[in-house]
N, C-alpha and C positions, 0 to 999 in steps of 0.2 A: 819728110814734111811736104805735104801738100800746097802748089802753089798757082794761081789762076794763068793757063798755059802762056807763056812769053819766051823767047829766045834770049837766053843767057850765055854767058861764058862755061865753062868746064873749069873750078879750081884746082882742080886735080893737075900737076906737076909734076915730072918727073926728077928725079937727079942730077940727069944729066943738063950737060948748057944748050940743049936744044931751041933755037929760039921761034920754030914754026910757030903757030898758034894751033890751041886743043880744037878740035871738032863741036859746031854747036851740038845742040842737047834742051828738051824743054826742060829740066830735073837738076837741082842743086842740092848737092851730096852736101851732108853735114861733114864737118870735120870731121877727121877719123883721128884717133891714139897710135904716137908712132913708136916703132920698134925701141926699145929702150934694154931690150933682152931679156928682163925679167919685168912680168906685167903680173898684174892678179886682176882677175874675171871678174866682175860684180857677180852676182845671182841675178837670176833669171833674167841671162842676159848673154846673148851666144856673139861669138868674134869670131868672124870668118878669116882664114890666114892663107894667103896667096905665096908661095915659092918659085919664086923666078915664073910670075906673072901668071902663074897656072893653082888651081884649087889644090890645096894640102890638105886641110882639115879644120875643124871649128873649134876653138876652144871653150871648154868647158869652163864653170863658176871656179874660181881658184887662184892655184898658180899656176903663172904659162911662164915656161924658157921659150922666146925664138933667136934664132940667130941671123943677125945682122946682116943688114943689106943683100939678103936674100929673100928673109920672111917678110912680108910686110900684111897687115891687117886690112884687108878691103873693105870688110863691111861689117854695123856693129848692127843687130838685130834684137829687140825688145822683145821676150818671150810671154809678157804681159799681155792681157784682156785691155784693150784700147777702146775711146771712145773717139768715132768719127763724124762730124758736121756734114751731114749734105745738106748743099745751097739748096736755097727757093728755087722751083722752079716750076714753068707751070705747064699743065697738062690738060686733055680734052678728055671727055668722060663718053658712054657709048651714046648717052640723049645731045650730045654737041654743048655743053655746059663747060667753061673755061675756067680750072683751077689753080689756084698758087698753094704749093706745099714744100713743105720741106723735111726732114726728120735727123735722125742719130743712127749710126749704123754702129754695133759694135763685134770686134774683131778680133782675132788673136794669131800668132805666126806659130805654126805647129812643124815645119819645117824652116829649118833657113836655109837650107843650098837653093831650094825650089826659090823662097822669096828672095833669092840673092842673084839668083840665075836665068831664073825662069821667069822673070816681069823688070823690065828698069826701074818701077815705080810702083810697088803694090799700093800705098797708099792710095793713091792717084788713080789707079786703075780700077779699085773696086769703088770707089767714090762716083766714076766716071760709070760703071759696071752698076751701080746700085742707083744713079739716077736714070737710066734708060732702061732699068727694068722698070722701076715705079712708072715711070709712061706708059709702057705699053702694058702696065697690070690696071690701069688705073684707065683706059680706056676700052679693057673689055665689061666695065661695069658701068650702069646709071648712077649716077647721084645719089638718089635713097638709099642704091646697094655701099657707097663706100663711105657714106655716114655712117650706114648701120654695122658695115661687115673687116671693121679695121684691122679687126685681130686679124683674120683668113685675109687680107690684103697684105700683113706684116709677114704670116708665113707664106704666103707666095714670094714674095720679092726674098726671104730668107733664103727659101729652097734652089730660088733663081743665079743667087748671088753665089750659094756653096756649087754648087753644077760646072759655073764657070770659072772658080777661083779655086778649084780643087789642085790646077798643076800651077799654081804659085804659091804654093806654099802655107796660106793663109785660109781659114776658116771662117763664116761670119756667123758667131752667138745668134745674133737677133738683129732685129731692126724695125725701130719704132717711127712712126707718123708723127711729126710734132706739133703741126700747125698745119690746117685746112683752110684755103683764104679762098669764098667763092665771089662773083660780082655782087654789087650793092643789089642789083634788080631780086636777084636773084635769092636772096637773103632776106629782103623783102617780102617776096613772093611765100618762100618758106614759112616767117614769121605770122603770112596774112593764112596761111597754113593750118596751122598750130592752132591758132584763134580762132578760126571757124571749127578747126577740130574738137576741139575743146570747149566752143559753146554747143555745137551738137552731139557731145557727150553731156553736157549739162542738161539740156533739152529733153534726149533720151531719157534720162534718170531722173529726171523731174516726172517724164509722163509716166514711166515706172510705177513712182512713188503713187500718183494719185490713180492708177492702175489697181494696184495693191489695196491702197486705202478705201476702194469701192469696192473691190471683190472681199474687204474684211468687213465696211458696213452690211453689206447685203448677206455676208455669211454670218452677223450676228444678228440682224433683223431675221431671217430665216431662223436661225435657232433658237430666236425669243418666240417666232407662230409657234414653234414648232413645242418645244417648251409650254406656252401658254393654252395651246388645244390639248397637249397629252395632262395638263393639270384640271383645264375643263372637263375632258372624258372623264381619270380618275374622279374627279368631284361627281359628277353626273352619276359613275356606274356607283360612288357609295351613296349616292342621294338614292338610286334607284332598290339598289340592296338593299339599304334599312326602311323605304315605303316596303319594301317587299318583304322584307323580314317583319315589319307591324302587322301587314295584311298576315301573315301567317299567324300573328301571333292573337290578333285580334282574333280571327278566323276561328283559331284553337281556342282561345276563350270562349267565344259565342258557341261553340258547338258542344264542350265542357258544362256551360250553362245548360242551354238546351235539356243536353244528358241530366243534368242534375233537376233538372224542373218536370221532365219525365219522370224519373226514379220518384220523384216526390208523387206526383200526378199517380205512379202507380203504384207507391206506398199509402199514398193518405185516401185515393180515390175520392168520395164527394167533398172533405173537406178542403182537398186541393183545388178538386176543380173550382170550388168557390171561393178561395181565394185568387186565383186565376183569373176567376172573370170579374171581381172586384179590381184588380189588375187595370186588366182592360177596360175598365169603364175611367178609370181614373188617367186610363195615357188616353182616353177619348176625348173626355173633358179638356184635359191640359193642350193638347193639339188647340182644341179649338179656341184657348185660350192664347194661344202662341200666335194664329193668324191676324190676331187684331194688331200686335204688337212689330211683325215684318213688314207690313205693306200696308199701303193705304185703303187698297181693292182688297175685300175679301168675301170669299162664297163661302157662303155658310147655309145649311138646309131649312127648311121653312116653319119648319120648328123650334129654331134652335130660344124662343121664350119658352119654351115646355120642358123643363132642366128636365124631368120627371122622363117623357115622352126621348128625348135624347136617351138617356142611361137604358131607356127598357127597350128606344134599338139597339143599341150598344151591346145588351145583355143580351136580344136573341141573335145579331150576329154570330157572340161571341156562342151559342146554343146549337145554331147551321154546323158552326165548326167542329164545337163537341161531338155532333151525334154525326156529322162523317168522317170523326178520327175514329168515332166509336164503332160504325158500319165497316169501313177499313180492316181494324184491329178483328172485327169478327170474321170476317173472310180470311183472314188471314188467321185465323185459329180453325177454319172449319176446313182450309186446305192443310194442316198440318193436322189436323185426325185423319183427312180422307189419304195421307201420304203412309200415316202409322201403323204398321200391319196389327201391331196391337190393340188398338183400338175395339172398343167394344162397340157394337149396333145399339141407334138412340131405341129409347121405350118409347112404347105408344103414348104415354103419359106426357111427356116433352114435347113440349113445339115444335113442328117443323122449320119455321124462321130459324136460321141461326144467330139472329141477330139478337141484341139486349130484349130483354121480355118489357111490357109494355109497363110494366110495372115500377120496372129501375126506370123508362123513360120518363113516367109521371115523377117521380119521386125526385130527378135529375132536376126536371121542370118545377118543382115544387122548392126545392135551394135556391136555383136560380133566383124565384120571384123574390123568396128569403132574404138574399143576395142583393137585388135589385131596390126592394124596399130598407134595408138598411143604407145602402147609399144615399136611398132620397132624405130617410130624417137626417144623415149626417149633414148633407148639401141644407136643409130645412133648420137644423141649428144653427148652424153656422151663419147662413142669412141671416137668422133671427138678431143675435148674436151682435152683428154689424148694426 
């Protein structure tokens, strides 16, 4: 047992009536178990046995014969895993920072001739052995390093501790750090540490947040333009297809009609043509009935009291037009005979004009008027009529 160094006596006595006094000694031997001749060993538990004051042997867990006033028992050794107390003590770190620590060392005796011979005090000695390694481990580091780095602090002073204690006998398991005690200032300083730490991780993460939260408005406002133009285009290119598909379709009509008012024109010949240009007399009239109705200002020709005198321009308009669809059509039959090998040579009897004979022109002129004078009694009942 370990005890704060002081100069003691030696209990230790011999037989004889010697009456010197024992040799100091800093170390006070426990009682030892004396020679009785028949002893029994605990377990895990070795008995060193001295013969006329010289090593003999150890006795093993059991039973032991020694023989008297020869043998005697020097030394009793715990084969047991021990826990050891190192005192506080304090130490300098490598930033010059003053610490108080202290810890547990624990241990075991894996020889006992060596722990019996080889050290007056193992206890003692690795305690003394295991607080001046902790100093000099504990001032190759900073401060942050031996907060942070305990474990790798514990196995150095472990590996430190077995190196030296290897020829006494003894082994050291481990050894723990139990208490760090730094100055108040300094403790202080740490705390005011942490707390600016810790609000400038706050800080950061806040601006993060609203970091984030504007790179996600801006990438959903971007995806709603973007969104909203590519529904515009679609809308636009089907608003433009179906104007485009009407105009085709319109287009197709109108020229469907066309063909079919032709086929008729060229089926019925004058009585087409005069319904045609009863037609037109009637979208001529309507027109000019239409311009009083859009606008305030309207031009209208200097005629337009002479209903009569309107319709029979009307009608030769519409007569200019006949007779150069009809001049057209002729050239264009007079180039397909002149193209026809077939064709036969005109007689002297035929006109040379290839055009309509002067005859259908009267007679076209003569529907017309036909034409033209039926419209007027219609327009002249109907007056009346009112």
């Amino acid at each position: 047992m370990s005890i704060p160094p002081s100069i003691i006596q030696d209990s230790k006595s011999s037989s004889s009536s010697n009456n010197a006094s024992p040799p100091s000694t800093y170390f006070q031997r426990p009682s030892l178990p004396a020679n009785t001749i028949i002893r029994f060993v605990p377990q895990q538990t070795a008995w060193v046995v001295e013969r006329m004051g010289k090593y003999h042997k150890i006795l093993q867990p059991g039973l032991a014969i020694l023989i008297p006033f020869l043998d005697r028992i020097a030394y009793v050794k715990s084969l047991k895993e021990a826990a050891m107390e190192i005192p506080s003590q304090s130490a300098i770190t490598a930033d010059n920072v003053t610490l108080e620590l202290d810890g547990v060392l624990y241990t075991r005796v894996f020889d006992a001739y060596k722990a019996s011979y080889g050290v007056e005090d193992a206890e003692y000695a690795i305690s003394q052995l295991a607080q001046t390694t902790m100093r000099s481990e504990i001032g190759r580091l900073t401060l942050d390093h031996v907060l942070r780095e305990r474990a790798a602090l514990n196995t150095n002073i472990t590996e430190a501790i077995n190196e030296a204690a290897r020829d006494w006998g003894v082994v050291c398991l481990r050894y723990e750090i139990r208490d760090i005690h730094a100055p108040d200032g300094v403790v202080a300083a740490m705390h005011r540490q942490v707390t600016a730490e810790r609000s400038k991780r706050a800080e950061i993460l806040d601006s993060e947040g609203q970091r984030q939260s504007a790179i996600n408005i801006a990438e959903g406002r971007k995806q709603s333009v973007i969104l909203a133009s590519e529904a515009l285009r679609s809308e636009q290119i089907n608003i433009a297809s179906g104007d485009a598909e009407a105009i085709l379709v319109r287009a197709q009509a109108t020229a469907q009609g066309i063909d079919a008012v032709a086929h008729s024109m060229r089926e019925g010949q004058e009585s087409a043509r005069g319904a045609v240009s009863l037609s037109v007399a009637e979208k001529y009239v309507e027109a000019f009935g239409n311009l009083a109705k859009q606008g305030t200002a309207v031009v209208v020709p200097g005629n337009v009291g002479d209903m009569s005198g309107m319709i029979a321009s009307a009608m030769a308009v519409y007569g200019k037009v006949s007779e150069s669809q009809a001049s057209s059509l002729a050239q264009q039959q007079q180039q397909q005979q002149q193209q026809s090998p077939s064709s036969t040579p005109a007689t002297p009897n035929e006109p040379a004009n290839p055009h309509s004979p002067p005859e259908k022109d009267s007679t076209s002129m003569g529907k017309t008027d036909e034409v033209a004078k039926s419209v007027l009694q219609g327009f002249e009942e109907t007056r009346q009529k009112r």
